[in-house]
C-alpha positions in Angstrom: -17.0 14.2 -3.0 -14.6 15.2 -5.5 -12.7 12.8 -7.7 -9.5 13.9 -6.2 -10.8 13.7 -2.5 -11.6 10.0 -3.6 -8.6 9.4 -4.6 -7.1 10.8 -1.2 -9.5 8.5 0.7 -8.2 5.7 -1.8 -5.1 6.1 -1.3 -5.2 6.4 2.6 -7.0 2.8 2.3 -3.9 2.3 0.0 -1.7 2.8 2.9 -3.6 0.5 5.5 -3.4 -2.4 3.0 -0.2 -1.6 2.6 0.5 -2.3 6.2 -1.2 -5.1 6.6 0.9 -6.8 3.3 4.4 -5.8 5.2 2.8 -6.7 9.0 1.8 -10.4 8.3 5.1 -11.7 7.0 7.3 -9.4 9.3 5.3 -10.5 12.3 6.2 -14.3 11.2 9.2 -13.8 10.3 11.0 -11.9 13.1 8.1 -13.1 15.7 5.4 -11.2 17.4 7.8 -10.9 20.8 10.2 -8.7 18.8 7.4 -6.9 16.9 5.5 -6.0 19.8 8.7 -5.0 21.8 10.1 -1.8 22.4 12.6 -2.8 19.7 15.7 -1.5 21.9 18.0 -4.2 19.8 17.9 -5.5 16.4 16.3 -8.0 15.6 18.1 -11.5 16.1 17.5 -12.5 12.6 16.8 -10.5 9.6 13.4 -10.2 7.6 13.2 -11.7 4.2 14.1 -9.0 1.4 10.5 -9.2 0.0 9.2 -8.3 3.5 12.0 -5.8 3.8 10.8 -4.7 0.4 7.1 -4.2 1.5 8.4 -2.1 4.6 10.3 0.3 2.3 7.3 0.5 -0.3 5.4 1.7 2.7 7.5 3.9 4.0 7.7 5.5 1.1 4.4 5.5 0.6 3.9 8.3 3.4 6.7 10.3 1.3 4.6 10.4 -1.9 1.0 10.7 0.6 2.1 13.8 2.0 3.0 15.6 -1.0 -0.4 14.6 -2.5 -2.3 15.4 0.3 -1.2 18.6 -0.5 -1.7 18.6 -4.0 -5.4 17.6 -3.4 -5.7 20.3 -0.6 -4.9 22.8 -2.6 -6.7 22.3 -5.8 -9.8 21.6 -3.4 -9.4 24.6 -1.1 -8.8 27.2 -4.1 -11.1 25.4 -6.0 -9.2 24.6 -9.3 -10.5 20.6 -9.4 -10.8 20.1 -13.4 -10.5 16.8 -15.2 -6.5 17.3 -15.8 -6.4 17.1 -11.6 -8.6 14.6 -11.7 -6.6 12.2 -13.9 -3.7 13.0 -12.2 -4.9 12.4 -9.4 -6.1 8.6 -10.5 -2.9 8.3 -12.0 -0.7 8.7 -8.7 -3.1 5.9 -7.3 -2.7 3.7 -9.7 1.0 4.6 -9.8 1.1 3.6 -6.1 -0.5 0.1 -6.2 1.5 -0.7 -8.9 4.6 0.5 -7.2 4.1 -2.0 -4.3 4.5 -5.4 -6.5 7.4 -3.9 -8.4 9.3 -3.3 -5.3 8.3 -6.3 -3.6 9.9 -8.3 -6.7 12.7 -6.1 -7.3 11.6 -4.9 -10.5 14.5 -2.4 -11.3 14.3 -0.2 -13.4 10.5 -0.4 -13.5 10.1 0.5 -10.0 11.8 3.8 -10.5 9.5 4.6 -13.8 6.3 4.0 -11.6 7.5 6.1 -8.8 8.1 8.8 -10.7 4.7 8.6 -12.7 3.2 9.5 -9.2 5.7 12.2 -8.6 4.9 13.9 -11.9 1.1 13.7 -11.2 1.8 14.8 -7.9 4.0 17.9 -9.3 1.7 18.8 -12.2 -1.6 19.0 -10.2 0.9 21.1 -7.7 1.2 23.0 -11.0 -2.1 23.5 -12.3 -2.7 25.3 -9.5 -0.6 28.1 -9.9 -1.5 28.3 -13.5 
């Protein structure tokens, strides 16, 4: 397997973990009868912002996956994998572990740096395809 396709399946695990670090405390925190409802209402009290942190890390999470997804596709499907898309590609993971902490803690403006250091290795393997 390719660096970047181990990165993808990294980053997919990424995602589950990510999950699981926003499930636990939500599930405690608003109970497991709203949680597992069809969640017609609002909830009758409100998560904690850390949890409400980790949902919005993992929701945009799927942002960032998608447009990686298709960086990786692309460089593995024409066939440009090099060691520039490799360590961008390693460098949008690591960019999205690190993001989740910062959020969770609020961490402004360092939040926003580390997002965009996996957009910009995102765009530039997007790039060095077309080059």
């Amino acid at each position: 397997m390719t660096p970047e396709l181990t990165v993808l399946t990294l980053a997919a695990i990424l995602q589950i973990v990510q999950f699981a670090l926003y499930a636990v405390p939500a599930n405690k925190e608003l109970g497991m009868g709203y949680t597992m409802s069809p969640r017609d209402r609002d909830p009758s009290r409100p998560m904690s912002e850390q949890t409400a942190r980790l949902g919005r890390a993992f929701d945009n999470h799927f942002q960032g996956l998608i447009l990686f997804t298709i960086a990786v596709g692309v460089i593995q499907m024409s066939g440009q994998n090099s060691g520039f898309t490799a360590f961008c590609a390693w460098v949008y993971l690591i960019a999205r572990a690190a993001y989740i902490p910062a959020y969770a803690k609020g961490l402004v403006p360092t939040r926003s740096y580390i997002w965009v250091a996996g957009l910009l290795a995102t765009t530039l393997m997007l790039l060095a395809a077309l080059i």
